[in-house]
Structures are given as structure tokens and as C-alpha cells.
C-alpha positions as CSV (number, residue, x, y, z in Angstrom):
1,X,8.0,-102.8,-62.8
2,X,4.6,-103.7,-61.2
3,X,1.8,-100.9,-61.0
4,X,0.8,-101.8,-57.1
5,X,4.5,-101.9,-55.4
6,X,4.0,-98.1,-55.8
7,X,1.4,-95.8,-55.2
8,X,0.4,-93.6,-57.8
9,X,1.5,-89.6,-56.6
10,X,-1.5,-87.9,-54.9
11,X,-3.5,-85.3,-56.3
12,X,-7.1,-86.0,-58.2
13,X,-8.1,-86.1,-61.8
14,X,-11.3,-83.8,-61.4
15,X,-14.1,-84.3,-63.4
16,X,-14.5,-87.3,-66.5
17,X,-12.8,-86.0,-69.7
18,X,-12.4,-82.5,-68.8
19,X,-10.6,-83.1,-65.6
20,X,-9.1,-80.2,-64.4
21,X,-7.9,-78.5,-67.7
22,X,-10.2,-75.4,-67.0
23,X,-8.6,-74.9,-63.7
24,X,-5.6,-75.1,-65.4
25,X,-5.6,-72.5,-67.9
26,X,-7.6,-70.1,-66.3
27,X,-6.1,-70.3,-62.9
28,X,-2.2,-68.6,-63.1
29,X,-1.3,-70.1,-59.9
30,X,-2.5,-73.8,-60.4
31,X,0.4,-75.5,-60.2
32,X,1.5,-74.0,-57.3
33,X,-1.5,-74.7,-55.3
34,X,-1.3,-77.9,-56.4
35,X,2.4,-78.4,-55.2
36,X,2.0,-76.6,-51.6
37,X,-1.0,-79.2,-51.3
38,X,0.5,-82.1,-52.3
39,X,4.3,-81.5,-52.4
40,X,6.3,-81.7,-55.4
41,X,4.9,-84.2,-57.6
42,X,1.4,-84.9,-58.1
43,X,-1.1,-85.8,-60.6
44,X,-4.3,-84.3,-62.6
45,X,-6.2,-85.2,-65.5
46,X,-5.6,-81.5,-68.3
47,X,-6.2,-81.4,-71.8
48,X,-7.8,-85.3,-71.7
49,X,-4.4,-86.7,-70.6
50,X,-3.8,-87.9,-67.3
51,X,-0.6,-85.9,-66.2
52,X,2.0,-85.4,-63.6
53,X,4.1,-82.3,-62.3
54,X,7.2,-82.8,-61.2
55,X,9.7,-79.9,-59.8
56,X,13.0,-79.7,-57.8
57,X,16.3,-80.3,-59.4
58,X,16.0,-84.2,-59.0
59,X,13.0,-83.7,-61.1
60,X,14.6,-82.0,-63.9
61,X,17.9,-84.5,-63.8
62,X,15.6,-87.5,-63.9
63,X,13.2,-86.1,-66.9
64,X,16.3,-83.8,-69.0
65,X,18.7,-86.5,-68.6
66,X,19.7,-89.7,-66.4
67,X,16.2,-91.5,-67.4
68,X,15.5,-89.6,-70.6
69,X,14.8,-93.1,-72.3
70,X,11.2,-93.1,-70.3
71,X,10.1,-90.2,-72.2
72,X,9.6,-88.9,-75.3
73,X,9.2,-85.4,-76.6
74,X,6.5,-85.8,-79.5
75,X,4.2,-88.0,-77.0
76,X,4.4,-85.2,-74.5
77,X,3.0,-82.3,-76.3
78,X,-0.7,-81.1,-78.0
79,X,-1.5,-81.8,-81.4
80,X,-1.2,-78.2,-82.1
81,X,2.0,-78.0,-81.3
82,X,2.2,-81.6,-83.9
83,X,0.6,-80.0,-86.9
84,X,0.9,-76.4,-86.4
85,X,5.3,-76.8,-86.5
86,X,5.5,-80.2,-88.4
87,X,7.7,-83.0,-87.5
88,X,10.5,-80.8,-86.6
89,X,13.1,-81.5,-83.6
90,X,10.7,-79.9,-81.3
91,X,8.9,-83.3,-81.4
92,X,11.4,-85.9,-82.8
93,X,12.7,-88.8,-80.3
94,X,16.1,-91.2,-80.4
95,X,18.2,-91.6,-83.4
96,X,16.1,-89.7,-85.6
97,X,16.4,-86.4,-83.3
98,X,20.1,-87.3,-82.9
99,X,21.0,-87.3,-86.9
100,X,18.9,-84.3,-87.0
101,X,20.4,-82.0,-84.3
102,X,23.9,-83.0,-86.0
103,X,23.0,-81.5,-89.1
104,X,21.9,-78.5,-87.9
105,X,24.5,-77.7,-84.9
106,X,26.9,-75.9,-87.6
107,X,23.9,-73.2,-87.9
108,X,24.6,-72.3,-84.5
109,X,28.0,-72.7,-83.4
110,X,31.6,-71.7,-83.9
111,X,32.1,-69.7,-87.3
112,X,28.4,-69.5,-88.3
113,X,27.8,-67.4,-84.9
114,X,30.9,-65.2,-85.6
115,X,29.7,-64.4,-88.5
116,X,25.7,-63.3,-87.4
117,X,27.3,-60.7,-85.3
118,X,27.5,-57.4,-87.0
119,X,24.0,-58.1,-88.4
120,X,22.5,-58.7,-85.1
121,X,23.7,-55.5,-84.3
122,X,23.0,-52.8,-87.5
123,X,19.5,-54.3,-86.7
124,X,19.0,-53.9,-83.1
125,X,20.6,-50.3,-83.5
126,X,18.0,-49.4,-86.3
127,X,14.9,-50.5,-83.6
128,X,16.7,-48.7,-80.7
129,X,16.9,-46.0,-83.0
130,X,13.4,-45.9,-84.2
131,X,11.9,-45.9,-80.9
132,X,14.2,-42.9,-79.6
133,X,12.4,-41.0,-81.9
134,X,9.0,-42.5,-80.5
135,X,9.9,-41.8,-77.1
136,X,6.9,-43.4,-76.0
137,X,6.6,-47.4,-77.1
138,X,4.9,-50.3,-75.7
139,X,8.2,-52.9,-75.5
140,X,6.7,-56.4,-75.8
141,X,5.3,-56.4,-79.4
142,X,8.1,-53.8,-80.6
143,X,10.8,-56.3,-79.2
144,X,8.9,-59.2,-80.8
145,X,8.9,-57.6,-84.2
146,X,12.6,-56.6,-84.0
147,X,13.5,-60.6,-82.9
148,X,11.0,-61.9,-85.9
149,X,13.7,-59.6,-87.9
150,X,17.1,-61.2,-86.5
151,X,15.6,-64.6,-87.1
152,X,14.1,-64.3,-90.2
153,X,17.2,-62.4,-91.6
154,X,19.6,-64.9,-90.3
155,X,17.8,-67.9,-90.6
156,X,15.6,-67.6,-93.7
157,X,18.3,-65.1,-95.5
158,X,14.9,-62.6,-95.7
159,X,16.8,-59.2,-97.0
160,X,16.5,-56.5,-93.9
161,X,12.8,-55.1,-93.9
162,X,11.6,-57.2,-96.7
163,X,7.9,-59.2,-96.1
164,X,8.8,-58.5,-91.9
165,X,5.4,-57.3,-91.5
166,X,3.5,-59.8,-93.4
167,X,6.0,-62.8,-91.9
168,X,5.5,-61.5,-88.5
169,X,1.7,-61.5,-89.0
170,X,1.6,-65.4,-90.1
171,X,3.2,-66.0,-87.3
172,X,1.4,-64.6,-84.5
173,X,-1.5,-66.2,-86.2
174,X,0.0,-69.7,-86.1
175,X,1.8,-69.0,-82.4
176,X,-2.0,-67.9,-81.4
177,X,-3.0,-72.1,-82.9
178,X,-0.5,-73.5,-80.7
179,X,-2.9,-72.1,-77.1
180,X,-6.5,-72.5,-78.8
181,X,-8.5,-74.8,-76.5
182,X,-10.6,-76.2,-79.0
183,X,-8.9,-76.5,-82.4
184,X,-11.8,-75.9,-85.0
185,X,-10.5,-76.2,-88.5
186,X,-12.8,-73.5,-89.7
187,X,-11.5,-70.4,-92.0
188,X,-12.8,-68.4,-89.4
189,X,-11.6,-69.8,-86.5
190,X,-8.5,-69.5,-84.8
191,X,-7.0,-72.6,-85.3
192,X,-8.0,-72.8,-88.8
193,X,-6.4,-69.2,-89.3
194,X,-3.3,-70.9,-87.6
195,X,-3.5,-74.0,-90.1
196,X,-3.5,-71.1,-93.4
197,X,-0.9,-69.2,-91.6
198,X,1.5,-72.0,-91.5
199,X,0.7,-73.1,-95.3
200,X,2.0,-69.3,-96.2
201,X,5.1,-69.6,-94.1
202,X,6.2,-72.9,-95.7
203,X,5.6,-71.8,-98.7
204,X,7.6,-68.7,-98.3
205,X,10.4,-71.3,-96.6
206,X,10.0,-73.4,-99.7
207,X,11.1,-70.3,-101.9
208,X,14.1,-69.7,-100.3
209,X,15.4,-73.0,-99.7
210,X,15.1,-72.3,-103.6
211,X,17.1,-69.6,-104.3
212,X,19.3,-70.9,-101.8
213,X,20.0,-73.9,-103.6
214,X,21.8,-71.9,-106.4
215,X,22.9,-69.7,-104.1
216,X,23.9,-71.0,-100.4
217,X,25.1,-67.7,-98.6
218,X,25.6,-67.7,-94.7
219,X,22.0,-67.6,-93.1
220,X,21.3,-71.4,-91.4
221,X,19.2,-72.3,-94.3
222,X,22.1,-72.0,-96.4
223,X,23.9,-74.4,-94.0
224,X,21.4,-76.8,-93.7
225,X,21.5,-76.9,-97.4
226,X,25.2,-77.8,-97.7
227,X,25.4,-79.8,-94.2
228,X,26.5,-83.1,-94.7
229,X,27.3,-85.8,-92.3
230,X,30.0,-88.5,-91.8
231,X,27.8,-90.9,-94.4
232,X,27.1,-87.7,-96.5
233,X,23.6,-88.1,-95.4
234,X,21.6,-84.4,-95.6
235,X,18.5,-83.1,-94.8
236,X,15.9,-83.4,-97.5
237,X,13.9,-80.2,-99.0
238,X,10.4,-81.3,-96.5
239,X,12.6,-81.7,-93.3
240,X,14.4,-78.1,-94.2
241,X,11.4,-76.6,-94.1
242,X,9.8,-78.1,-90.9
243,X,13.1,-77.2,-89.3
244,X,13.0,-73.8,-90.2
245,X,9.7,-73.3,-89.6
246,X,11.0,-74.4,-86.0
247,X,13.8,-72.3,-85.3
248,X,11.9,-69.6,-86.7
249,X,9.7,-70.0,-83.6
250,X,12.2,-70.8,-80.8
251,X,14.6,-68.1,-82.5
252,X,12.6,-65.4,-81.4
253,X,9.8,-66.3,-79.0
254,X,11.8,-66.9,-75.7
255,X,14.2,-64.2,-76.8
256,X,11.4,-61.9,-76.5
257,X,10.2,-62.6,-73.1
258,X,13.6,-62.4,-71.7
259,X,14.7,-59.2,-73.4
260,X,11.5,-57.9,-71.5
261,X,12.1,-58.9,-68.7
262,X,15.4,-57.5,-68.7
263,X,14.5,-54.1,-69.3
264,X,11.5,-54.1,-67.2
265,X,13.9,-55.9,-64.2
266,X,16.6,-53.0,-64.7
267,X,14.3,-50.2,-64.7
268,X,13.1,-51.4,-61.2
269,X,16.7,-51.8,-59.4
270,X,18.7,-48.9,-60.8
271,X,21.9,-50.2,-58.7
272,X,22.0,-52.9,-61.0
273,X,21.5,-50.7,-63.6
274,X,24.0,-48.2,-62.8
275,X,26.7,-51.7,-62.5
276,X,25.2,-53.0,-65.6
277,X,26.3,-49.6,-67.2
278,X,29.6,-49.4,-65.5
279,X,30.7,-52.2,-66.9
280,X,29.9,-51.6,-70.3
281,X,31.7,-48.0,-70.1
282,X,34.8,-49.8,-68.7
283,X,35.2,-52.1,-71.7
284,X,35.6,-49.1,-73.6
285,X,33.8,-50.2,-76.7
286,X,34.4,-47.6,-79.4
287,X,33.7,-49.4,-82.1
288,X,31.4,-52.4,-83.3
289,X,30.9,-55.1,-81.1
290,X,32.9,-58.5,-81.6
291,X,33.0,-61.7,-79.8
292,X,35.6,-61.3,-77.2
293,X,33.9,-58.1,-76.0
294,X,30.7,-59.9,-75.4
295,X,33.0,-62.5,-73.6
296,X,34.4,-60.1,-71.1
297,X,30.4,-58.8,-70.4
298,X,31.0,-61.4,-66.9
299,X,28.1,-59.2,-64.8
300,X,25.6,-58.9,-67.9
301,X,26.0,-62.8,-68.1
302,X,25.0,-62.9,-64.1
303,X,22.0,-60.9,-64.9
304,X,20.5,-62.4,-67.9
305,X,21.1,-65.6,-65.7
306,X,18.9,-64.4,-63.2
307,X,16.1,-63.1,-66.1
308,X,16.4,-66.8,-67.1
309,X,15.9,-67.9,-63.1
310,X,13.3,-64.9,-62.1
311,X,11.2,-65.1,-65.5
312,X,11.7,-67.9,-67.2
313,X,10.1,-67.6,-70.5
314,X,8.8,-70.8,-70.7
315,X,7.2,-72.1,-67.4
316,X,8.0,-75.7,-67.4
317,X,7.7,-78.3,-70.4
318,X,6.2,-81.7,-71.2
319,X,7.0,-85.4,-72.2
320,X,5.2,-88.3,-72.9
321,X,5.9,-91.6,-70.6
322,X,6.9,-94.3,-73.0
323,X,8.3,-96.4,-70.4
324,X,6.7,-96.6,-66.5
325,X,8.7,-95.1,-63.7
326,X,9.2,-95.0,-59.9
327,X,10.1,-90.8,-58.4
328,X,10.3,-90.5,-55.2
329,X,8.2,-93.6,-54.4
330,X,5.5,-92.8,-57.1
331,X,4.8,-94.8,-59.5
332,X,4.3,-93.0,-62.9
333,X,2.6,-95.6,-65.9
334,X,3.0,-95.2,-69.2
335,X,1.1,-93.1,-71.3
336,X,0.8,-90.6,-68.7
337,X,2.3,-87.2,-69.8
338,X,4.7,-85.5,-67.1
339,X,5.7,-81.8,-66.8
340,X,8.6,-80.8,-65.5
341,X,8.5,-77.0,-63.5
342,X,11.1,-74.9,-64.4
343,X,9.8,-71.7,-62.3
344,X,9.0,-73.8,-59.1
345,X,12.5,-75.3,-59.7
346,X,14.0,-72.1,-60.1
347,X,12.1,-71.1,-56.7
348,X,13.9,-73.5,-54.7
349,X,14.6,-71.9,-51.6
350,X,17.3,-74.7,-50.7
351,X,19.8,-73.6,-53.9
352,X,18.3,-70.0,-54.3
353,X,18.1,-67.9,-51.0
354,X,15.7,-65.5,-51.3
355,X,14.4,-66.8,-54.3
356,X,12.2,-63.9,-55.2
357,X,14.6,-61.3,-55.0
358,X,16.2,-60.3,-58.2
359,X,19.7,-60.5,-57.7
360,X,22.3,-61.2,-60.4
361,X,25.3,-61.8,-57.9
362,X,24.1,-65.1,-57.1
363,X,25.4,-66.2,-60.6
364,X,29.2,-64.4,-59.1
365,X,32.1,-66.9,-59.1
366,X,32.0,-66.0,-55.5
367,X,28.3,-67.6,-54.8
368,X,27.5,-69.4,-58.3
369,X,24.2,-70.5,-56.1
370,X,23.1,-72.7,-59.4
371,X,26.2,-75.2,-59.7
372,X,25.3,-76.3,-55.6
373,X,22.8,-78.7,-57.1
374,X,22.8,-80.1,-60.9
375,X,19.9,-78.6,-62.7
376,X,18.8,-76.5,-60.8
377,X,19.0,-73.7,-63.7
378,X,16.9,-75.2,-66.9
379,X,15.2,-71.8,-68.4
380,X,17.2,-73.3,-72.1
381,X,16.7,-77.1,-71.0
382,X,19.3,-79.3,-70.4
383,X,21.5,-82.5,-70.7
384,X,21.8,-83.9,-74.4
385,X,19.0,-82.1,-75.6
386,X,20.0,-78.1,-74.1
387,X,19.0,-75.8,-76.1
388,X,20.3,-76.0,-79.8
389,X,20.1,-72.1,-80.2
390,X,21.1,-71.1,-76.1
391,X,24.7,-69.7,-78.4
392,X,22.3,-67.4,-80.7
393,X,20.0,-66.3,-78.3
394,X,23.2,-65.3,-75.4
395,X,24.7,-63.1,-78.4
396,X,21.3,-61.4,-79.8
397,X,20.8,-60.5,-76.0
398,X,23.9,-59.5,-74.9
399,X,24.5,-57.0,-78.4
400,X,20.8,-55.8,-77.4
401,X,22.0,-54.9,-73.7
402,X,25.3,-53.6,-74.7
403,X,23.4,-50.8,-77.1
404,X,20.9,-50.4,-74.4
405,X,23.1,-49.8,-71.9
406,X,25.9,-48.1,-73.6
407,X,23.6,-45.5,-75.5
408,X,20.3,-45.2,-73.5
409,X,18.0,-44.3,-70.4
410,X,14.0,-45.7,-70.1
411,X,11.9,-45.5,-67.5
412,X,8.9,-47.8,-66.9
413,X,5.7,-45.7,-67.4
414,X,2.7,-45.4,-64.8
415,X,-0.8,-46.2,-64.4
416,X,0.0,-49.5,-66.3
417,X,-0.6,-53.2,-65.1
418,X,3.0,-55.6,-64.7
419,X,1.0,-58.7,-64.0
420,X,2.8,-61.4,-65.6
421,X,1.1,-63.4,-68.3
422,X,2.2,-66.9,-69.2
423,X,1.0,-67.1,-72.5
424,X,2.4,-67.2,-75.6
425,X,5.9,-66.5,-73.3
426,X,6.0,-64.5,-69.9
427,X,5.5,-61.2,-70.1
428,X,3.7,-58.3,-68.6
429,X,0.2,-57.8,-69.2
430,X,0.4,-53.7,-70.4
431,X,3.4,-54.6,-72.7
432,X,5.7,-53.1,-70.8
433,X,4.9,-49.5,-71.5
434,X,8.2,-47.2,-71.1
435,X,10.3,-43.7,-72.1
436,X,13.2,-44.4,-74.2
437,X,15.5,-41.7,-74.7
438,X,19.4,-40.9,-75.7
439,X,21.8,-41.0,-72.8
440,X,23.3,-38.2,-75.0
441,X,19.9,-35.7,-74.3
């Protein structure tokens, strides 16, 4: 493929080595100026790489899965993102991310799931208890302490309570690494507090992969201790821990921002509230949760489908070009780094009328809007690397939203600003700042 049978996509690179990154991160619309200039793919110069967005369902089908070979995952991100979560799947490529998803799937399917269930939910009931008696909470860091719990319980086989505070602490540090714009190595500086932050977490990993040795239990680490595959190959001690260090992340970041959203969403279109909460009193749940309940929860799957399409907690994602490519009549050379938009894709006016109305019925057997066009829904990814955890994540939110619904009332709070921030995850700028109270009061 020759460079000058195709032009490269339009757009500009802005100014030498900076480029346009300061646009970029300080402007929340960028992208979408960019696009309603130039159309949907285009090209800039941000963090010193020359880049290209690309959006529309096409896009996302091209980059997730019929050319996947052109890209590569650990090319397409920040060294942050490198050092700060280690060579973990997040950034692996080709056979070795293949072996490695294998050996980890049985941490997040089938049995294993099953089995996180009623822990899941004696946890979320002991938050939602706690801030009943509160009354008054700010739900964005609350939530992301209570999903630091699930994960680190479940995944790291932490005992309920134990080092949470401490854990969560190390890990906002390092999460706050992954956005600093200029990476100093310094004690004092951000991404040096980052840098120590991750050296305690591993450590921490590194004793209980320890006492999980001797003693595998039913967390994921213990089954990514005992995993084996078809050549009884296993995942040593140092990729365990990069792993976990990984899912730790992903298992309660996004979860976060769409457990938000949720609540925030509900509060603001009490009919789909009081259908939410209909359906959860006609399933007649007197007892603790279980699997085929949370199967039968059809109209709280349509609604967490439309958090995922509305406020996607991630707002698109990036690869490295390995191999050069022709979109659309662009040509695309290597070495670039492309992004792919997940909220302009989820936007698209052609496969989502009215796009930005909330409106879970779209997701209804009757409409199912998002199977018109292939990947046109990617909040959790998609083709053959979909989200590993989508399984765990579906069933921390749906317990959370059953016990929400089933046993609560909250009211969004005034005099507070909703603005949407982008960074770490979507969420609203106040918090989320709300009422909570018993639907028994």
C-alpha cells in the first residue's frame, strides 16, 4: 500500500511537538468540533503522536475487529498507562494476549460468577445501609469506595473492611499517574506519588498470591493460581500480579461511572423510575438475590444499556498503527496512533433516534435500535477482545439496582453543578450530591 494513492484524512497537526494536545485536554468538546469540521475521521498531532479519530460503527468494526491485525493495543496508549499497570492485558498484542485471556476467563465466567454473588450483595447492602443513616452523601467517591471493596474482596481475597482505606488511597494516587501531563519522577510529584503507589499495591498483591498459594480459596487470584491450560502452561507469580493489579483497575473504575450515572439518570425521569421499581416488585424477591432473578431483570438490562450508550464511562480508546491502512479513502501510515469514539458513535443519529434522549426502550425486543448496525454499542469494547469482566460488572450492577430500587428513594440535591467530567471516568462534576432514604420511612 503506497502513501500517495490516498490522501492523508484532513485536519491539522497545530503547533511542532506540542501540536494540539493542550486543546485537547483542556477543551471537553474537542473532538467534536473537530468531527463537525472535518467529518468523521480526521487527524491531529496530541501528546507528541500524530493521531487520528475515527467514529461511526464502520469505525469501531474496522479498529475492534475485521482489521484488528493493523493495530496494537500497547503501541496505542501513554507510557503511564505502560509503567503505571505493568505489562498486563491492557497492553499485550497477538498470541501473548490470547494465552493470557485464556488463563484468566475462568475468573469471570460460569461457576466463578455464581459463586461472587451473595458477597456482592452483603457488601452493597452494608454501603446502602451506611448512607441511609447519612442521609446526605456525595455518590461518586462513596460508590468508588464501595466498588474498590467488591473488587479487592473478590479479586485479591482482601477480608471485608480490611486495608480498604489504605488500598483505595494507593490507588487513586496511581489512577491520578495515568492523566499527569508531564510525568516527573519526583517524590513530590504526582507521577512519582503514582510510581510509590503502585510499588505498595504490588507488594500487597505479592502477599496474597502468597497466602493464596497454600491456600487457593475462590477470589480470581486463587483461580489464576490454579488455572492451567491445555499444555499445563500457567501464569507465573510477576504476570499474576500485573494482572491483578489490572483487573483491580477495570473492576471498579467503569463500574463506578455507570452506577452514577444510573442513579443520577433515574432521579431525573421518575417514569422510568417508577417502571424500574415495578419490575423489581413483580419479581417478588423475598429473599437473597440469585442468578436467574437477575436474568429475568429484562427492563433494568434496557436501562443500564442506555447508561452504557448516554454515558459511556470511557469516551473512546486508542491503538497504535502497526500496519498502514486505507478508511474511507484515507490513508492512515504506520506509527500513527488512532482513537476510536465511542460517545460520537453512540450519538449516531442514523441507529439512535433522538440520540440525546435518555430512553431505555430502545434496547426493547420491539426496537433493539443497537443490533440495526454491528457495533454500534461498544461502551465494554467489542469483537475478540470485549470486555473480559462485562459478566462481573452486569451482576455488581444489577444486585446494586435491585437493592436500590427494591428498598430506597434519593433525590438529586440542588444548588450543585451536573457538568460531566471526563476524567478519571465520566462523571458529574459536584459528585452527584443526593438524599438517600428508606422506602420504608
Amino acid at each position: 500500500m503506497k502513501a500517495p494513492s490516498h490522501p492523508l484524512p484532513p485536519g491539522r497537526f497545530g503547533l511542532p511537538i506540542v501540536g494540539e494536545t493542550l486543546q485537547f485536554l483542556l477543551d471537553p468538546n474537542f473532538a467534536d468540533k473537530r468531527e463537525k469540521q472535518y467529518g468523521s475521521i480526521y487527524k491531529t498531532q496530541i501528546l507528541g503522536r500524530k493521531t487520528v479519530f475515527m467514529s461511526g460503527s464502520k469505525a469501531n468494526q474496522f479498529i475492534l475487529s475485521s482489521h484488528m491485525d493493523h493495530f496494537s493495543w500497547g503501541k496505542g496508549w501513554p507510557n503511564n498507562f505502560q509503567e503505571l499497570l505493568g505489562r498486563s492485558l491492557f497492553v499485550q498484542d497477538g498470541q501473548e494476549h490470547q494465552r493470557n485471556r485464556k488463563l484468566l476467563m475462568p475468573a469471570f465466567h460460569g461457576q466463578a460468577l455464581a459463586k461472587y454473588l451473595t458477597t456482592m450483595e452483603q457488601i452493597i447492602s452494608q454501603y446502602l445501609s451506611k448512607w441511609e443513616k447519612q442521609k446526605y452523601l456525595t455518590w461518586f467517591p462513596e460508590m468508588k469506595k464501595m466498588t474498590f471493596e467488591i473488587a479487592s474482596v473478590l479479586l485479591l481475597g482482601t477480608s471485608p473492611g480490611e486495608n480498604i482505606e489504605v488500598l483505595s488511597q494507593w490507588f487513586a494516587e496511581l489512577t491520578n499517574g495515568l492523566f499527569a501531563i508531564f510525568p516527573l519522577r519526583t517524590g513530590w510529584s504526582k507521577y512519582g506519588k503514582a510510581l510509590a503507589a503502585r510499588d505498595r499495591l504490588l507488594e500487597y498483591i505479592d502477599q496474597q498470591i502468597e497466602e493464596r498459594i497454600s491456600n487457593p480459596g475462590d477470589d480470581a487470584l486463587g483461580l489464576m493460581i490454579q488455572t492451567r491450560d491445555e499444555n499445563e502452561g500457567h501464569l507465573s507469580k510477576e504476570e499474576i500480579k500485573v494482572q491483578a493489579l489490572l483487573l483491580l483497575f477495570a473492576g471498579h473504575e467503569t463500574t463506578t461511572s455507570m452506577l452514577v450515572s444510573f442513579c443520577m439518570a433515574l432521579a431525573q425521569h421518575r417514569d422510568i423510575l417508577e417502571k424500574a421499581k415495578a419490575e423489581q416488585k413483580a419479581l417478588n424477591i423475598d429473599r437473597d438475590l440469585t442468578p436467574e432473578k437477575l436474568k429475568q431483570m429484562t427492563y433494568l438490562e434496557q436501562i443500564l444499556k442506555e447508561v452504557e450508550r448516554l454515558y459511556p464511562p470511557v469516551g473512546g480508546g486508542f491503538r497504535g498503527v502497526v500496519k498502514p491502512f486505507v478508511f474511507n479513502g484515507y490513508y492512515v501510515p504506520e506509527h500513527w496512533i488512532v482513537s476510536y469514539r465511542i460517545n460520537a458513535s453512540h450519538q449516531d443519529r442514523n441507529v439512535f433516534p433522538n440520540p440525546e434522549k435518555f430512553d431505555p426502550d430502545r434496547f426493547s425486543r420491539q426496537r433493539e435500535e443497537h443490533k440495526k448496525t454491528e457495533y454500534s454499542l461498544v461502551g465494554f469494547g467489542g469483537g475478540p477482545r470485549f470486555c473480559l469482566g462485562y459478566g462481573f460488572a452486569q451482576m455488581e450492577m444489577k444486585i446494586f439496582a435491585s437493592l436500590l430500587l427494591r428498598h430506597y428513594f434519593w433525590e438529586i440535591l440542588p444548588d450543585q453543578n451536573l457538568t460531566l467530567d471526563a476524567i478519571p471516568t465520566l462523571h458529574p462534576r459536584s459528585g452527584l450530591k443526593v438524599k438517600l432514604v428508606s422506602s420504608l420511612n
